[in-house]
C-alpha positions in Angstrom: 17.5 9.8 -3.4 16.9 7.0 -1.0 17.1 3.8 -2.0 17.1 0.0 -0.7 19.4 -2.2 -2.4 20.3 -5.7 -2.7 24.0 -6.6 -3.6 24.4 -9.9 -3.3 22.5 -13.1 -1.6 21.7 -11.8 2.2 23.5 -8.3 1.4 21.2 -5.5 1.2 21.6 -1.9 2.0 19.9 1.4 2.3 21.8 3.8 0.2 22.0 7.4 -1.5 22.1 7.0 -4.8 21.3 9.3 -8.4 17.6 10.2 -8.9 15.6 7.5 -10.9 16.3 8.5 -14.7 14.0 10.6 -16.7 11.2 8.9 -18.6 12.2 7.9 -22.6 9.4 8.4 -24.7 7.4 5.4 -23.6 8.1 5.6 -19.6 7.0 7.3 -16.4 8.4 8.1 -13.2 6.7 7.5 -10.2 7.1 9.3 -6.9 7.0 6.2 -4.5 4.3 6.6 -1.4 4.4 2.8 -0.2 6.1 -0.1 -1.7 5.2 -3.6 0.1 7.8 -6.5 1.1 6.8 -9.7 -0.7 7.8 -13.4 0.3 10.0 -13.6 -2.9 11.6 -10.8 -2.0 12.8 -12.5 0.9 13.1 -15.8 -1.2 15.6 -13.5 -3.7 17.5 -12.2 -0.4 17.9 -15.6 0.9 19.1 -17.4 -1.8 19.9 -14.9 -4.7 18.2 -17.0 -7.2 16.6 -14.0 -9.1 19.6 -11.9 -8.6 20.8 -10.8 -12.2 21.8 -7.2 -11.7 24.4 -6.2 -9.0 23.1 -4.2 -6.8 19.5 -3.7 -8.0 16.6 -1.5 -6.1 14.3 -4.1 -4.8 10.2 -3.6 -4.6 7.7 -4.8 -7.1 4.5 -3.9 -4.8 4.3 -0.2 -5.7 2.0 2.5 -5.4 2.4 6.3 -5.6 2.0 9.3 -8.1 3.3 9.9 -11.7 6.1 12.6 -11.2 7.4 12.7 -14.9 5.5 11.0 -18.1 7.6 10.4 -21.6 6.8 12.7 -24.9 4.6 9.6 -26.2 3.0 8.7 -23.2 -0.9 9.1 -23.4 -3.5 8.9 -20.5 -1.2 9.3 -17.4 -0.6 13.0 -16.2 1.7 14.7 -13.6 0.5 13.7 -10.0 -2.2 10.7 -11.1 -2.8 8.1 -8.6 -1.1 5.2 -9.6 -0.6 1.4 -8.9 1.7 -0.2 -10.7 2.1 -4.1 -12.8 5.5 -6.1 -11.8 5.2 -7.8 -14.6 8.8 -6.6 -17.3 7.9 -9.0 -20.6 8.9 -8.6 -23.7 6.2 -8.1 -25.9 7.2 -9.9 -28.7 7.3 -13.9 -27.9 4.2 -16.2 -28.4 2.9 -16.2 -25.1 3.3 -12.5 -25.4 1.6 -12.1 -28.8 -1.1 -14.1 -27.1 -1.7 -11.6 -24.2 -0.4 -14.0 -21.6 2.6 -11.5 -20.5 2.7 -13.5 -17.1 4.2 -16.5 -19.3 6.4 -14.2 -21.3 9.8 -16.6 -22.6 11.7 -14.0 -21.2 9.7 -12.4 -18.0 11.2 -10.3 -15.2 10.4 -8.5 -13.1 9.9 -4.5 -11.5 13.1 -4.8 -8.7 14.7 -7.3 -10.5 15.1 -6.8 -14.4 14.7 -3.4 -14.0 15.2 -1.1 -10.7 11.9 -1.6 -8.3 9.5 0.5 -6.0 12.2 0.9 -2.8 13.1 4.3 -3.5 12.0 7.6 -3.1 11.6 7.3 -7.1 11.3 5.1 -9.8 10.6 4.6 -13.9 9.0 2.0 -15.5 7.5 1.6 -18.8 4.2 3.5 -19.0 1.8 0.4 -19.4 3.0 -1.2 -16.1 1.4 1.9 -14.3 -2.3 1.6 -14.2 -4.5 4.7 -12.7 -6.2 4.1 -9.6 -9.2 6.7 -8.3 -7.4 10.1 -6.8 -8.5 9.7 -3.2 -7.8 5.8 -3.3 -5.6 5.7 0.0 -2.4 4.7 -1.2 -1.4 2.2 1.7 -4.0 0.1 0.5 -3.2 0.6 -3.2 0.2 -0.8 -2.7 -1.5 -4.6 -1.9 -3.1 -4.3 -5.9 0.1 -6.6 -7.1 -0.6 -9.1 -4.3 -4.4 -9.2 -4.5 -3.6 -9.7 -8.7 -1.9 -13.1 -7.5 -4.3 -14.0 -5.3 -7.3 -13.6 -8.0 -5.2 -15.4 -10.2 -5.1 -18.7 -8.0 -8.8 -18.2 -7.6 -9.6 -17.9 -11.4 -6.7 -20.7 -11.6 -8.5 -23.5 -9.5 -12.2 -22.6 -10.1 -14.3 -24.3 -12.1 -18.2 -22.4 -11.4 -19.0 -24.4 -8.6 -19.3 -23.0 -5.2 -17.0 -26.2 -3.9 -15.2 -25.7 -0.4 -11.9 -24.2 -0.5 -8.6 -25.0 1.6 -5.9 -22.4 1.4 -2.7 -23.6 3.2 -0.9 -21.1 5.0 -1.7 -17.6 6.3 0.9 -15.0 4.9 0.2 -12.6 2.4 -1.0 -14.3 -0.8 -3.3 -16.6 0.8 -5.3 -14.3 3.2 -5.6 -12.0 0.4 -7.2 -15.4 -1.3 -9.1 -15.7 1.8 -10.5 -12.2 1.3 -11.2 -11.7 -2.1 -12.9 -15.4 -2.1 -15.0 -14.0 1.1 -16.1 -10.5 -0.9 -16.8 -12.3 -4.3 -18.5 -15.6 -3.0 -20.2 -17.7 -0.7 -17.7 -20.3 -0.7 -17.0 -21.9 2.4 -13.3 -21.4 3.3 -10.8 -23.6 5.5 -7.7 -22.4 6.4 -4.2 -23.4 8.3 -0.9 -21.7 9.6 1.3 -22.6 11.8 1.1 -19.4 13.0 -2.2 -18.9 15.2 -2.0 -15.0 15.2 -2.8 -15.4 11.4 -5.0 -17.8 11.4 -7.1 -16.0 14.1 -6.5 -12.6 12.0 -7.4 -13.8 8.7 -10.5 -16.1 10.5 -11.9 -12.8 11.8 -11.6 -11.0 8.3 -13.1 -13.6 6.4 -15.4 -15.9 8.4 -13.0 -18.8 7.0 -12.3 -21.9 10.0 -9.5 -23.2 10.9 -8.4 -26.6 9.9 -5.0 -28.5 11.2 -3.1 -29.7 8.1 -2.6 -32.8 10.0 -6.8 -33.3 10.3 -7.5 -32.9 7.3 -4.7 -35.4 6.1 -5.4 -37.9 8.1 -9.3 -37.8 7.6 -10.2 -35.8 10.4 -12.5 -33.4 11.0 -15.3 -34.3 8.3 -14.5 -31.8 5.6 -13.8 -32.4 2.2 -12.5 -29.4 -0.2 -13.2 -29.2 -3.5 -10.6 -26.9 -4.2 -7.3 -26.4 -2.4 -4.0 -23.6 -2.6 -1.0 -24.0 -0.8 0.7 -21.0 -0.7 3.7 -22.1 1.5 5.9 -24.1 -1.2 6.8 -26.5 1.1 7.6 -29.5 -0.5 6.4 -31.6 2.5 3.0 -30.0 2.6 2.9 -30.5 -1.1 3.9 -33.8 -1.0 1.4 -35.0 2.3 -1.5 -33.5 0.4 -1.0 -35.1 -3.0 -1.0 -38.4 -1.4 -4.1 -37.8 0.8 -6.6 -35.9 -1.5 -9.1 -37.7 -4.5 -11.3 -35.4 -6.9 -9.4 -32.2 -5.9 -7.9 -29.0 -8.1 -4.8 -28.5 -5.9 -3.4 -24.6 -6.6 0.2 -24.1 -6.1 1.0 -20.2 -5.9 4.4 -21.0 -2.7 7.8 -20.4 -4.0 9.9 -23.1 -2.1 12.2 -25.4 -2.8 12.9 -29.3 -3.4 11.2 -31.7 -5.3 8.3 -34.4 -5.1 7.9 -38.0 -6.1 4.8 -38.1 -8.2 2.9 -41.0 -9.3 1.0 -40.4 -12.4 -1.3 -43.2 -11.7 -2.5 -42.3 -8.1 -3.2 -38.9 -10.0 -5.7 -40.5 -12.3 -7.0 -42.9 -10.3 -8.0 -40.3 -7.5 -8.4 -37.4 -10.4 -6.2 -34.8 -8.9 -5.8 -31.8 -11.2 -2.0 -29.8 -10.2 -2.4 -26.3 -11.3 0.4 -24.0 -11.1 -0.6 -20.1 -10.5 2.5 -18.0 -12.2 2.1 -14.1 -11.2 -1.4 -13.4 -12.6 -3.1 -12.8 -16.0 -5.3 -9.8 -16.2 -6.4 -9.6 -13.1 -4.8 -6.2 -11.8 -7.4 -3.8 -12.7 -9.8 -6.0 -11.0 -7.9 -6.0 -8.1 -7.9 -2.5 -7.8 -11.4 -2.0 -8.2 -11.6 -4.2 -5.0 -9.2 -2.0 -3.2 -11.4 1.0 -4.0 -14.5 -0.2 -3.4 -13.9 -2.0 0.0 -10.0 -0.7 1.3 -11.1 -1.4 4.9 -11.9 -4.8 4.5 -8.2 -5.3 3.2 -6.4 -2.6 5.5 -6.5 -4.9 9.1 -3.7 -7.2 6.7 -1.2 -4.4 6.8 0.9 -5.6 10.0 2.5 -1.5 9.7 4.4 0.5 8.4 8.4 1.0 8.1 11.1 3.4 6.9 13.5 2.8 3.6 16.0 3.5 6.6 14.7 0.2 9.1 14.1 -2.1 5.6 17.4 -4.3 5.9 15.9 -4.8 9.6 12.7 -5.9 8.7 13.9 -8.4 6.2 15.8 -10.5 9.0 13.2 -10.1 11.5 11.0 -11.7 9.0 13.9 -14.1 7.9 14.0 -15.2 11.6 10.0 -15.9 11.8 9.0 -12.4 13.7 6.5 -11.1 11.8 3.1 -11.0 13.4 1.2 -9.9 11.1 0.1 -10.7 7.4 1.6 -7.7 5.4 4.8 -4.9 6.1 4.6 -2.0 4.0 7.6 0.8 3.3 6.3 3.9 3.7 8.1 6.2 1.7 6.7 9.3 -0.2 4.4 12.0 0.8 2.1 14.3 -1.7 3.7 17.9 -2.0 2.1 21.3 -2.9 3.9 21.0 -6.1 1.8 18.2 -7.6 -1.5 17.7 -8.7 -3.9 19.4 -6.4 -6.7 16.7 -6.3 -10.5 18.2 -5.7 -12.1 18.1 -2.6 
């Protein structure tokens, strides 16, 4: 089968390689229709600082239909609709024990610990695949992992008031903030990018306004933010707004890198609660449910589509700042006569 590859730091390659492996007891194969390119899959390619297989299928954004299903493997058939949890925890610790598998002492993840979603197949363990609706269009289904994150930075930072909310930078997790904030509330939302095509996309989905970083640090502009998310891990961004903000829940969701001078006492003095948003919780049925209930309001984020072939491409066109859009998406798999027939 067709497959996308990483080998090394800035090394990856579209390959032939064996057919995913057929399903142990507790495991499914999926036949892959779309997998999406996340911004620590570029962080990972970059650096290598997930990298602890050599080479590994990359993709943790998946969607497509169950091809195979283990001998113990209840409620999941041949050909169901699925999206499917990146989350590879172990079970067993006390964060696990606890239900909080994003925390797991020993997390990985789909693409890294185990093979991901670029490939014309892949197996997982049966409980990362959840079932989405038969005729839920499967581009769509593909941004459930993403939109999890994003409800988890909402849940994260909210405390039941309807309090302004600033989310810093544009790409994928924070317009999909953006939107599900705009769908489930009447917030009032601020947003900034450096890049003006995604502000003006994601201002236009969501009714959020614009608001320049440097305004709002230097007390421009009039606004004050109850809540805020940075989504760019930039340690100077991170840095500018802890010393500017007072009486603020300040969500960080960005992988970057670096590190900050803190000062505990401006933190109390100004009451600024730092909240790191890890993965998410339990939020990826409800994210689905969004996707099937409103998958137009979240399909003008999909910048388009690409091959498994054009993959290593894409990655240094985004590397090098191209991307125009919010979200790329491999398209990979197509529905054949030999799977589940689903009703009309």
């Amino acid at each position: 089968m067709r497959a996308v590859r990483l080998y090394d730091r800035e090394d990856l390659r579209t390959e032939i390689i064996d057919m995913a492996k057929e399903p142990e007891a507790d495991e499914v194969r999926i036949k892959v229709a779309f997998a999406g390119i996340c911004g620590s899959d570029i962080h990972n390619y970059k650096t290598g600082q997930w990298i602890s297989r050599k080479p590994s299928t990359a993709g943790h954004e998946i969607s497509g239909w169950v091809d195979e299903v283990g001998s113990s493997v209840s409620g999941l058939t041949k050909g169901d609709t699925v999206a499917v949890d990146s989350r590879y925890y172990c079970g067993r610790c006390a964060a696990c024990m606890d239900k909080h598998h994003h925390l797991c002492e020993d997390l990985g993840f789909v693409g890294e610990a185990i093979d991901g979603g670029f490939a014309e197949y892949v197996t997982v363990p049966a409980h990362l695949a959840l079932k989405c609706e038969p005729r839920m269009p499967l581009d769509v289904a593909a941004l459930a992992e993403p939109l999890a994150v994003a409800l988890h930075a909402l849940n994260r930072v909210d405390n039941g008031k309807a309090e302004t909310l600033y989310i810093i930078g544009c790409g994928p997790i924070g317009a999909l903030i953006a939107l599900a904030s705009s769908i489930l509330s009447d917030r009032k939302l601020l947003v900034n990018d450096l890049d003006h095509s995604r502000i003006s996309l994601v201002c236009q989905a969501t009714g959020a306004i614009d608001l320049p970083l440097n305004d709002y640090i230097e007390g421009r502009g009039g606004e004050r933010p109850g809540h805020i998310i940075d989504t760019t891990g930039n340690v100077a961004v991170i840095g500018s707004l802890l010393k500017r903000v007072r009486g603020v829940t300040l969500g960080l969701v960005g992988i970057g890198s670096g590190s900050i001078d803190v000062d505990p006492v401006q933190l109390v003095e100004r009451e600024v609660s730092v909240v790191g948003c890890h993965a998410f919780a339990d939020e990826l049925p409800k994210a689905i449910e969004l996707l099937q209930t409103c998958p137009d309001r979240f399909r003008p984020l999909i910048e388009h589509r690409i091959s498994l072939e054009n993959t290593p491409s894409e990655y240094d066109r985004i590397c090098k700042g191209d991307a125009v859009g919010i979200k790329t998406l491999i398209e990979i798999g197509k529905l054949t006569s030999c799977q589940k027939v689903l009703p009309n």
